[in-house]
BATOR-511611 format. One record per residue (C-alpha): residue in three letters; residue number from 1; z, y, x. Coordinates in steps of 0.2 Angstrom, whole numbers, plus 5000, padded with zeros to 4 digits. Layout:
# residues N
residu Ala&num NUM&c3 Z&c2 Y&c1 X
...
***
This chain:
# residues 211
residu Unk&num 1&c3 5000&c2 5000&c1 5000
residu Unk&num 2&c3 4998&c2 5018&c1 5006
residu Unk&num 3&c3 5012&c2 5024&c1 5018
residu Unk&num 4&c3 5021&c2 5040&c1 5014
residu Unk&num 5&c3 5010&c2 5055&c1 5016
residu Unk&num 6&c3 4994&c2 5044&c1 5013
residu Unk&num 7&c3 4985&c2 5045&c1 4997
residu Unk&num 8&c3 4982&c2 5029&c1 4987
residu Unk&num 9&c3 4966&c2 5021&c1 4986
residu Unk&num 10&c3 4958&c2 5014&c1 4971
residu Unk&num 11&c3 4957&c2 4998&c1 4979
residu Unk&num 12&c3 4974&c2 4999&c1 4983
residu Unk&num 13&c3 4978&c2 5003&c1 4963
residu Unk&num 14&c3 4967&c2 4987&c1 4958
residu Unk&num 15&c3 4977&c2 4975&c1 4970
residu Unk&num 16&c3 4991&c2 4981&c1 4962
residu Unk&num 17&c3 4986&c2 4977&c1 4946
residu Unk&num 18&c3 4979&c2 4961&c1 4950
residu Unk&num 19&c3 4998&c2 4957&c1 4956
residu Unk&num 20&c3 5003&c2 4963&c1 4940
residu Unk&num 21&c3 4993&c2 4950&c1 4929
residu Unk&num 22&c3 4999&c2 4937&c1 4941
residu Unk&num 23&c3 5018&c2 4938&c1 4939
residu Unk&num 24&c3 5015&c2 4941&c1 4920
residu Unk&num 25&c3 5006&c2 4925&c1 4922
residu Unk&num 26&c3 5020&c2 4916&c1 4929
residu Unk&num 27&c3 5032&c2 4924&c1 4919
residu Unk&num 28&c3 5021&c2 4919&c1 4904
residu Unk&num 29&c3 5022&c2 4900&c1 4910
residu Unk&num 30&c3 5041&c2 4900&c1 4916
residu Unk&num 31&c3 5044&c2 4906&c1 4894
residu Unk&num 32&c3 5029&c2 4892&c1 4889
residu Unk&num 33&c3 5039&c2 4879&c1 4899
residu Unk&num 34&c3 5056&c2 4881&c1 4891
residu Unk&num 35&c3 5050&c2 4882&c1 4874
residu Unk&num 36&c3 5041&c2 4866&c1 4877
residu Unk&num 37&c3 5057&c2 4861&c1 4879
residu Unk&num 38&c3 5064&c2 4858&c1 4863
residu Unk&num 39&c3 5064&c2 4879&c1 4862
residu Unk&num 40&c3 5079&c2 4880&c1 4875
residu Unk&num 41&c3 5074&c2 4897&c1 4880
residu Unk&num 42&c3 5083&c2 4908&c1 4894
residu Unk&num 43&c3 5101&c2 4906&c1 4887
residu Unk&num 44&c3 5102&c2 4889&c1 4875
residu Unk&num 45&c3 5115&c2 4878&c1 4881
residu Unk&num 46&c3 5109&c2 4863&c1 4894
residu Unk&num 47&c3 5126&c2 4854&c1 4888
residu Unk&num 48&c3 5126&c2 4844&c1 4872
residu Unk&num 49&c3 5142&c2 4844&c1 4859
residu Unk&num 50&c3 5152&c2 4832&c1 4872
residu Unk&num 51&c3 5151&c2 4846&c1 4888
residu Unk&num 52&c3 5138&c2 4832&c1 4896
residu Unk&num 53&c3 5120&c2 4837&c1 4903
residu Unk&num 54&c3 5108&c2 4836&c1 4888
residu Unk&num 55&c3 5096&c2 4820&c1 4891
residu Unk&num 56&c3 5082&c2 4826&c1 4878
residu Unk&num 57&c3 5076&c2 4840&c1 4890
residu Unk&num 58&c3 5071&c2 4841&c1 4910
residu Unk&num 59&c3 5086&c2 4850&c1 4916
residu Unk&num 60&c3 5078&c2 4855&c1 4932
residu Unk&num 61&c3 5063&c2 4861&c1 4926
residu Unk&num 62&c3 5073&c2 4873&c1 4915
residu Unk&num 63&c3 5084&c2 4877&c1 4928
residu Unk&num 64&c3 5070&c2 4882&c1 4940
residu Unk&num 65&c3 5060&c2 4891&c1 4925
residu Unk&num 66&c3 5074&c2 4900&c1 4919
residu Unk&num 67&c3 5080&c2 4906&c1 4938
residu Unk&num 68&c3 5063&c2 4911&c1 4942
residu Unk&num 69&c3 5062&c2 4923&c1 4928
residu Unk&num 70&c3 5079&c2 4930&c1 4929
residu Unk&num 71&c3 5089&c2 4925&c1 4945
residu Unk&num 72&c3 5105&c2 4928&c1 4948
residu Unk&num 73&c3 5113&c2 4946&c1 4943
residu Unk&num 74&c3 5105&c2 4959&c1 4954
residu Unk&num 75&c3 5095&c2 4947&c1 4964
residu Unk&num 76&c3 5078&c2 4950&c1 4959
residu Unk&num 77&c3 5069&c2 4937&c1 4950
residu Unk&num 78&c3 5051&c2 4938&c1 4942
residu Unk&num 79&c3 5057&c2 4952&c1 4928
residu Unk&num 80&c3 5064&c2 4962&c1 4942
residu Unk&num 81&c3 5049&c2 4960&c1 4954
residu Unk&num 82&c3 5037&c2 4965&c1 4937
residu Unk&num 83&c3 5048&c2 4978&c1 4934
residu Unk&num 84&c3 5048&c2 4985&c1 4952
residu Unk&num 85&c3 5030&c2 4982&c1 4952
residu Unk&num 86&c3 5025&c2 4991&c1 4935
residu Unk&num 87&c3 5034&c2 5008&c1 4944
residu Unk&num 88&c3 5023&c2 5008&c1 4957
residu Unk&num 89&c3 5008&c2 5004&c1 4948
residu Unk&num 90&c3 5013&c2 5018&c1 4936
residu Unk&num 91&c3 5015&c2 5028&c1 4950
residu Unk&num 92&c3 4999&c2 5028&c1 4960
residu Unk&num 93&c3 4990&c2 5029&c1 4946
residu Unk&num 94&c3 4999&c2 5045&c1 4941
residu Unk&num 95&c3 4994&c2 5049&c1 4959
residu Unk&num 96&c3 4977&c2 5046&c1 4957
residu Unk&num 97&c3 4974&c2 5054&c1 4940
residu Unk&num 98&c3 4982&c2 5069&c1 4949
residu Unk&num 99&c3 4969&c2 5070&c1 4965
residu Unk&num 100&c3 4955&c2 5067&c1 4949
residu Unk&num 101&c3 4963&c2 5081&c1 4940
residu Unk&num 102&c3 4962&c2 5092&c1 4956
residu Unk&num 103&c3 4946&c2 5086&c1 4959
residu Unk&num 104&c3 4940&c2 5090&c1 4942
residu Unk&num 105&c3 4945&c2 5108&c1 4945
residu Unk&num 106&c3 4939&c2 5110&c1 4962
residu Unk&num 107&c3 4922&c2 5104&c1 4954
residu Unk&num 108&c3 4921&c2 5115&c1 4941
residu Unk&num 109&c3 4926&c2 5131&c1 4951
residu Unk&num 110&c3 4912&c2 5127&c1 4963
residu Unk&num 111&c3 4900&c2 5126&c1 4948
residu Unk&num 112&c3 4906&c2 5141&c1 4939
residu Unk&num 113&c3 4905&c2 5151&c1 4957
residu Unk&num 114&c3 4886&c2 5140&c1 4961
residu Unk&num 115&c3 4882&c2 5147&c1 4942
residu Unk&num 116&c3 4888&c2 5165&c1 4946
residu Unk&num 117&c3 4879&c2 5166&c1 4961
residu Unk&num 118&c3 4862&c2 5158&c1 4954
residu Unk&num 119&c3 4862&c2 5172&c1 4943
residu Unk&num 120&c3 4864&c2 5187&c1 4952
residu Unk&num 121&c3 4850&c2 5197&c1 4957
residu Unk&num 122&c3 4844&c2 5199&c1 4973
residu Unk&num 123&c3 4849&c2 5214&c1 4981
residu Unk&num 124&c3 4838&c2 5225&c1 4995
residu Unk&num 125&c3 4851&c2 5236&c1 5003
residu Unk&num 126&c3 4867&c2 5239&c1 5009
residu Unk&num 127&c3 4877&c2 5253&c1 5009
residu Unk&num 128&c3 4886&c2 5254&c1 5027
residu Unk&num 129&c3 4896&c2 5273&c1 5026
residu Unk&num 130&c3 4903&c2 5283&c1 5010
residu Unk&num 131&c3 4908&c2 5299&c1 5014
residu Unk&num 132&c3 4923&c2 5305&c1 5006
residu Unk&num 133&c3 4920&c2 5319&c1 4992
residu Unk&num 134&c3 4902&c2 5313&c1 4993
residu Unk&num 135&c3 4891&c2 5313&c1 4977
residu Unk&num 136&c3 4890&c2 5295&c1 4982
residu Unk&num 137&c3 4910&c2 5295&c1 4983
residu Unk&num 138&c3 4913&c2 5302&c1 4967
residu Unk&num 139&c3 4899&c2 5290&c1 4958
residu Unk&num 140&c3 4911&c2 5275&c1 4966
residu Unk&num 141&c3 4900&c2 5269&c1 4975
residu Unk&num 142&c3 4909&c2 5260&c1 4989
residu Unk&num 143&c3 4905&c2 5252&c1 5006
residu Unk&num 144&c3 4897&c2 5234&c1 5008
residu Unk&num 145&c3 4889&c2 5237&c1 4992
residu Unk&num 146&c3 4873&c2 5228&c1 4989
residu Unk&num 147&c3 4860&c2 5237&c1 4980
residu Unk&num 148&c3 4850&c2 5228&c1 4966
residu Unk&num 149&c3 4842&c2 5243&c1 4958
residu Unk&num 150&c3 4842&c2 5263&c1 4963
residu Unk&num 151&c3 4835&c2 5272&c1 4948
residu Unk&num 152&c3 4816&c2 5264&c1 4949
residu Unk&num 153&c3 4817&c2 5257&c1 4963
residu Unk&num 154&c3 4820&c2 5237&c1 4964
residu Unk&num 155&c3 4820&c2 5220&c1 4975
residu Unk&num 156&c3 4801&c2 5218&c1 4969
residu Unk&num 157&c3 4795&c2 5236&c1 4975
residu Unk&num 158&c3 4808&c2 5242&c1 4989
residu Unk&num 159&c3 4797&c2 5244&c1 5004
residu Unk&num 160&c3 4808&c2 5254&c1 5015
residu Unk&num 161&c3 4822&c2 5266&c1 5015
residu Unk&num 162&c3 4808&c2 5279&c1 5011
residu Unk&num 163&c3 4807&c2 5274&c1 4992
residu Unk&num 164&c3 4827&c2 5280&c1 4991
residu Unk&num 165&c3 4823&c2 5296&c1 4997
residu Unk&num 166&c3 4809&c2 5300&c1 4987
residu Unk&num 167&c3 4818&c2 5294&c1 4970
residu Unk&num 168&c3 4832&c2 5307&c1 4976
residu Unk&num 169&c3 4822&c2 5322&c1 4979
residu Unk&num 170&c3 4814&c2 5319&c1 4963
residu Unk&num 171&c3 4831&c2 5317&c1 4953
residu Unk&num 172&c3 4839&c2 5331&c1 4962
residu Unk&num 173&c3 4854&c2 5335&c1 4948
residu Unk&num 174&c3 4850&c2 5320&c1 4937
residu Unk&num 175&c3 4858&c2 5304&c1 4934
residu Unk&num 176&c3 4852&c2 5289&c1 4942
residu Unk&num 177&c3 4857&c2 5273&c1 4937
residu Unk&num 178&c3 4863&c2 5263&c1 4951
residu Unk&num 179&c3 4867&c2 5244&c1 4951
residu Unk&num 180&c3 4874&c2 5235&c1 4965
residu Unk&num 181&c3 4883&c2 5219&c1 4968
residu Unk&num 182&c3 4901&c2 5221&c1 4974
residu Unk&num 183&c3 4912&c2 5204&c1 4978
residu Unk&num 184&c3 4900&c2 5193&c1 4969
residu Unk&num 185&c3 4899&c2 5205&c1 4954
residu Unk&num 186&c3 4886&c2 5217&c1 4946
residu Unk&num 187&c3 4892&c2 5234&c1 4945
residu Unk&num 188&c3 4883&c2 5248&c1 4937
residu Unk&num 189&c3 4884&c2 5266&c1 4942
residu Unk&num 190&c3 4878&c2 5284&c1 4937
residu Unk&num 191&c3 4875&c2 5293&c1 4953
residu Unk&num 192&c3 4868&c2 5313&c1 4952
residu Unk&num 193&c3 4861&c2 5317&c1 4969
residu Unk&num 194&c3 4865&c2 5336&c1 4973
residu Unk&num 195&c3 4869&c2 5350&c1 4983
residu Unk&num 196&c3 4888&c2 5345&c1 4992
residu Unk&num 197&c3 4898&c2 5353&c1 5007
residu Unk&num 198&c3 4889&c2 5338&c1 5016
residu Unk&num 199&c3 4873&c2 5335&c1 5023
residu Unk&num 200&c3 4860&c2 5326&c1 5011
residu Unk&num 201&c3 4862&c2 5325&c1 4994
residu Unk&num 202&c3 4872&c2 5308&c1 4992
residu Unk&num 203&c3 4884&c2 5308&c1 5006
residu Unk&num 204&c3 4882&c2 5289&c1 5010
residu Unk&num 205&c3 4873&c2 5277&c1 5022
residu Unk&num 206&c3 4861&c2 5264&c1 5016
residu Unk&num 207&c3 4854&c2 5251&c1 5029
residu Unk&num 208&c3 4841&c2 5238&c1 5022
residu Unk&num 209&c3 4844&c2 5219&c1 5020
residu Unk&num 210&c3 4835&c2 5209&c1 5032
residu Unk&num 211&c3 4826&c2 5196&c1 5021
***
């Protein structure tokens, strides 16, 4: 069986069980045996009405049948071992349904994070510096941010960093709409290019993605 520390195999779970069925077995025949004689059980009297050894049944087969299944007190015996046995199958299977459980849940957090990531957009740039009191600033946008979309511009048309620039010459006071992707989430943004203490009129960085 698996030491302390070890996780239990199924294999180990099955040899366990297979135990099981066998002691059950024998307990099974040890009861068969003492009813077939004359229904003495585990506790019927092996004397007859005189105190002497009863002649209609085989007094050591009883004996032997009787102190197989029970032993004597606190000694063990086939109900103790089954007993002992049954604890120990309940608990590796306990154990086993728990790394399953685990595994389950691990599984399905992959799969919800696989999913998430299958459908995000791709993005075509980064944004590398955010100056503080920035139009950028102000709008949130943050650091690390990947950009999906930047007004009209998008992973299908972005050639280089010169279609930014023109979309924010162009919109020069007016609201862009700005999605990027930000710790495995879409975030949307309003950002209005102007005139700030700063140079430019977004106050931020943006580097391309290499693709």
């Amino acid at each position: 069986m698996a030491g302390p520390g070890r996780p239990v195999t199924v294999a180990e779970v099955q040899q366990l069980v297979r135990r099981k069925d066998e002691l059950e077995a024998q307990i099974r025949a040890c009861y068969q045996l003492l009813e077939d004689q004359k229904g003495v059980g585990t506790d019927g009297p092996l004397v007859d009405a005189e105190g002497f050894p009863r002649a209609d049944i085989d007094l050591y087969q009883v004996r032997t049948a009787r102190h197989s299944i029970a032993c004597e007190r606190g000694r063990g015996g086939l109900q103790n071992d089954h007993k002992a046995l049954m604890k120990q199958v309940e608990e590796a299977l306990h154990q086993l349904h728990a790394r399953d459980k685990e595994k389950h849940a691990r599984d399905e957090a992959e799969a919800r994070a696989e999913a998430v990531s299958q459908s995000l957009p791709s993005a075509f740039a980064r944004v590398n510096a955010v100056t503080p009191e920035s139009p950028a600033s102000t709008s949130g946008l943050q650091v690390d941010d990947e950009i999906v979309e930047f007004g009209s511009v998008n992973v299908h048309n972005f050639k280089n960093l010169q279609n930014i620039a023109t979309v924010v010459q162009h919109s020069e006071g007016r609201p862009l709409s700005v999605t990027v992707i930000r710790n495995g989430k879409k975030v949307h943004l309003g950002l209005t290019p102007k005139r700030w203490a700063g140079k430019g009129l977004l106050g931020c960085n943006i580097i391309p993605l290499q693709r």
